[in-house]
C-alpha positions as a printed Julia matrix, in Angstrom:
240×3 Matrix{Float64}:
   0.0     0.0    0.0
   1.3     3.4   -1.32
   1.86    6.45   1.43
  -0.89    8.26  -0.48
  -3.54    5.08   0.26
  -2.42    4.88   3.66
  -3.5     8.8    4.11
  -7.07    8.24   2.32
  -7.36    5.43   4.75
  -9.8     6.42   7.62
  -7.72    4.32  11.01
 -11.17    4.09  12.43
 -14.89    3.54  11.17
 -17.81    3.4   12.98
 -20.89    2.38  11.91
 -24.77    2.45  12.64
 -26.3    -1.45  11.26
 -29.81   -0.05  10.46
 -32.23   -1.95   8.15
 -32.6    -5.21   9.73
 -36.14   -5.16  10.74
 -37.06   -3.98   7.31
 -35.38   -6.25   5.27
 -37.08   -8.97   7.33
 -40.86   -7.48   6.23
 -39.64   -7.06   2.43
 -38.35  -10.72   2.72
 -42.18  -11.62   4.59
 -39.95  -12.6    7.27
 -40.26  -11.93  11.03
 -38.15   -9.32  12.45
 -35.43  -12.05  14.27
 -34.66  -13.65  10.53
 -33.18   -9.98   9.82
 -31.14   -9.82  12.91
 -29.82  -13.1   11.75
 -28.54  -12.03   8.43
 -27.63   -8.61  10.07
 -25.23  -11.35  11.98
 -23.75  -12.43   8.77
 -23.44   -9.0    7.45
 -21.16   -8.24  10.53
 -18.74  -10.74   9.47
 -18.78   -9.63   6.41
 -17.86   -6.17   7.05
 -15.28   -7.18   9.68
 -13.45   -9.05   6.99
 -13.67   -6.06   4.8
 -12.07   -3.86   7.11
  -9.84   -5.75   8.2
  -8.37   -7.08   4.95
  -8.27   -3.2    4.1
  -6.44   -2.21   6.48
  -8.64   -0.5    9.15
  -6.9    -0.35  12.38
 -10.49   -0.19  14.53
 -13.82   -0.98  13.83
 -16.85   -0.16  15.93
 -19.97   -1.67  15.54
 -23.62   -0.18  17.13
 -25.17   -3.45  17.94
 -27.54   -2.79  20.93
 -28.26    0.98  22.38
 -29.57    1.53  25.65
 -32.63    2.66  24.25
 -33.08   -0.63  22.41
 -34.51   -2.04  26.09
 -37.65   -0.1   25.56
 -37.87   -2.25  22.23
 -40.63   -5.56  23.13
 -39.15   -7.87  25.52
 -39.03  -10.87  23.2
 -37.32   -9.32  20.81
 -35.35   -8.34  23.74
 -34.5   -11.75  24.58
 -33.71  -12.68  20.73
 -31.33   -9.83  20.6
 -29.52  -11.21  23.82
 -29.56  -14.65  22.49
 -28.19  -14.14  19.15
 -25.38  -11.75  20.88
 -24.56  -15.1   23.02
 -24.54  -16.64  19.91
 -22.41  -14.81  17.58
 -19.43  -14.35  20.43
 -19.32  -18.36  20.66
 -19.2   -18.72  17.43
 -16.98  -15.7   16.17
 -14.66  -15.1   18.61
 -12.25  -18.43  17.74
 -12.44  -16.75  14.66
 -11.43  -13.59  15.07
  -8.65  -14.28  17.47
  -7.37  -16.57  14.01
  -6.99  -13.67  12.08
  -5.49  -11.63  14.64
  -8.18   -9.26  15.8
  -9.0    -8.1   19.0
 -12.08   -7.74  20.47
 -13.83   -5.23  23.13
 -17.46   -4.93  24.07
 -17.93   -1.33  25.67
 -21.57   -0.47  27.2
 -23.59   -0.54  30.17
 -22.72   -4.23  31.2
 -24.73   -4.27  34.27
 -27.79   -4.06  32.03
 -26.43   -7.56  30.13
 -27.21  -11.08  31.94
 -24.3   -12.47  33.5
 -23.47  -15.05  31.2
 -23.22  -12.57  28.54
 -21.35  -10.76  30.48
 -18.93  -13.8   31.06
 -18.49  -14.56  27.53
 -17.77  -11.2   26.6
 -15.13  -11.07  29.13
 -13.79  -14.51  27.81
 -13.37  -13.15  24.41
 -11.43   -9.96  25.36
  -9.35  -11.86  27.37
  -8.57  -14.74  24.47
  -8.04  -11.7   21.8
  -6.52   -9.27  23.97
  -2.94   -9.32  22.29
  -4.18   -9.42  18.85
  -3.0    -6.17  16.64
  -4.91   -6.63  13.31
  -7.16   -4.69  14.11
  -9.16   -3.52  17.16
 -12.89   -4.71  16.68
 -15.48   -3.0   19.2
 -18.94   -3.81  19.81
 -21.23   -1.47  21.43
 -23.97   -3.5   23.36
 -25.99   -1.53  25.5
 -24.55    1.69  25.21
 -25.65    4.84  24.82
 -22.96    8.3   23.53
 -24.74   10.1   26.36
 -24.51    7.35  29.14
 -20.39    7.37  27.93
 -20.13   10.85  28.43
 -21.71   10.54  31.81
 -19.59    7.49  32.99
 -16.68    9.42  31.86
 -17.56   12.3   34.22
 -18.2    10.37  37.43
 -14.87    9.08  36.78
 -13.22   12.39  37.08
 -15.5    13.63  40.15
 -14.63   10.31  41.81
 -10.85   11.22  41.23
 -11.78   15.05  42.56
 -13.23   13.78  45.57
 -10.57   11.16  46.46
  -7.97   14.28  46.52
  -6.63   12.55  43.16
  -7.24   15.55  40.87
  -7.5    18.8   41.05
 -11.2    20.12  39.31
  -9.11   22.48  37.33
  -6.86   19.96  36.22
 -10.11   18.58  33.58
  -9.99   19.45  30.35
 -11.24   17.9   27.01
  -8.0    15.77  27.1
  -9.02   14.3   30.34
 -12.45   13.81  29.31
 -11.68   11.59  26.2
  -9.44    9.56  28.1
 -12.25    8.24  30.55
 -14.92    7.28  27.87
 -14.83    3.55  26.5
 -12.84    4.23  22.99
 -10.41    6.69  24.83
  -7.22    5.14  24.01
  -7.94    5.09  20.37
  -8.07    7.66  17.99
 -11.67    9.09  17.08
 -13.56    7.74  13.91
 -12.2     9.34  10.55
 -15.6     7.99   9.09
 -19.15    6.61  10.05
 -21.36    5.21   7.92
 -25.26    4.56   8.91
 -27.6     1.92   6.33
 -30.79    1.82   6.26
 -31.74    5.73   4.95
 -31.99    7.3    7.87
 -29.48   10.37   8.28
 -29.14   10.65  12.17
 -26.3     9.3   15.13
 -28.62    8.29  17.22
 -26.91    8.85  20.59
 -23.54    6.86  19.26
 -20.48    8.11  20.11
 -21.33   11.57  20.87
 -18.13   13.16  21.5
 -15.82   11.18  19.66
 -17.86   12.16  16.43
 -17.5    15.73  16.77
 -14.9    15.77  13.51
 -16.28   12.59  11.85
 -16.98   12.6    7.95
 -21.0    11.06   8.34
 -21.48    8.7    5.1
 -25.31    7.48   5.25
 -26.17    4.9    2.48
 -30.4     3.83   1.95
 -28.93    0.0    1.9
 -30.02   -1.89   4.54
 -28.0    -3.67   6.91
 -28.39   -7.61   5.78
 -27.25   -6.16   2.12
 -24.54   -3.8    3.17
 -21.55   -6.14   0.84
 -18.0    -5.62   0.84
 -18.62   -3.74  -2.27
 -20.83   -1.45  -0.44
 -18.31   -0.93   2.63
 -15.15   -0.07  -0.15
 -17.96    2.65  -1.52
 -18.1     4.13   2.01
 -14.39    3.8    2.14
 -13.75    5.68  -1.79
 -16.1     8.28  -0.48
 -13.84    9.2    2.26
 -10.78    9.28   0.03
 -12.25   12.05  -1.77
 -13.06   14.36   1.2
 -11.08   17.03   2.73
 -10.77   17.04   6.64
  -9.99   20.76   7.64
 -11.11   19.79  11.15
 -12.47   23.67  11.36
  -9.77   24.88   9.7
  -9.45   25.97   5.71
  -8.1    24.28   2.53
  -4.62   24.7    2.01
């Protein structure tokens, strides 16, 4: 890979897997079939990336407003999460990615919170590329964790309050010790974040495609990535 294809790489892309629901009622399917091929879409995509050279790749598989959704589809959700990390993580660690769930985990049931902590641990050294799912988490509820953190440290005597900046900050939500998404991409038409990553976005190129999730292809994710090539990040600044 040339310098110049290394630059109009994004390092990190985030994305949004809308459209499963959908593409179940255009099949005539019930909603958990398209969760299921959403499932194979992920691995998909994951290959994609990681073949392309994306350092980290964040998924939004469960928000923490997805608990108001019905509770069996609730359940299904929870079940096919179980699911996929039994049967992908041998996988991933294979082809040297390493996984991280970030979220809410008191919210998930115990075993799933067992098995994600089995496959961080088993892909922890991997260097491929860093592979995050984000499973009951919300960009507000980050932001707020991240600030407890810091009072916590305040009112141990462990930092002084003027000692926070936006530095500080980033370092305490989940994703701190990686660098912020170059691009996201959303499926499924609609053009919003949707309470995902909410500060780490702030300087994020937003690509939104109509496709829905089960048919997002690798062809589709190199689109997303040859749109980004052709932007210009001034982060605020003006062209050269």
């Amino acid at each position: 890979m040339s310098d110049h294809e290394k630059q109009a790489l994004p390092k990190h892309v985030a994305i949004i897997m809308d459209g499963n629901g959908r593409w179940a009622a255009q099949q005539g399917e019930p909603r958990h079939q398209g969760h299921r091929a959403g499932a194979e879409a992920v691995r998909n995509t994951v290959e994609t990336c990681a073949r392309a050279g994306i350092e980290a790749l964040t998924l939004f598989a469960f928000s923490s407003e997805n608990w108001s959704r019905p509770a069996t589809e609730v359940r299904m959700l929870m079940q096919l999460f179980a699911r996929v990390l039994d049967r992908e993580t041998n996988r991933l660690h294979q082809n040297g990615i390493a996984l991280r769930i970030i979220g809410d985990r008191s919210r998930l049931a115990p075993r799933i919170q067992e098995r994600a902590a089995a496959a961080e641990a088993l892909t922890a050294g991997n260097t491929r590329m860093q592979l995050n799912i984000a499973a009951s988490y919300g960009g507000r509820w980050d932001i707020v964790q991240a600030v407890r953190a810091l009072a916590s440290e305040v009112s141990h005597g462990n930092r002084n309050p003027e000692s926070i900046d936006e530095q500080s900050v980033r370092e305490k939500l989940c994703l701190g010790d990686l660098p912020e998404p170059d691009l996201f991409v959303r499926t499924g038409g609609e053009q919003r974040i949707s309470n995902f990553l909410l500060w780490q976005l702030a300087y994020t190129e937003l690509y939104f495609t109509p496709v829905l999730w089960p048919e997002f292809s690798a062809e589709q994710m190199q689109h997303a990535l040859d749109w980004y090539a052709g932007r210009q990040r001034r982060f605020g600044g003006v062209d050269a």
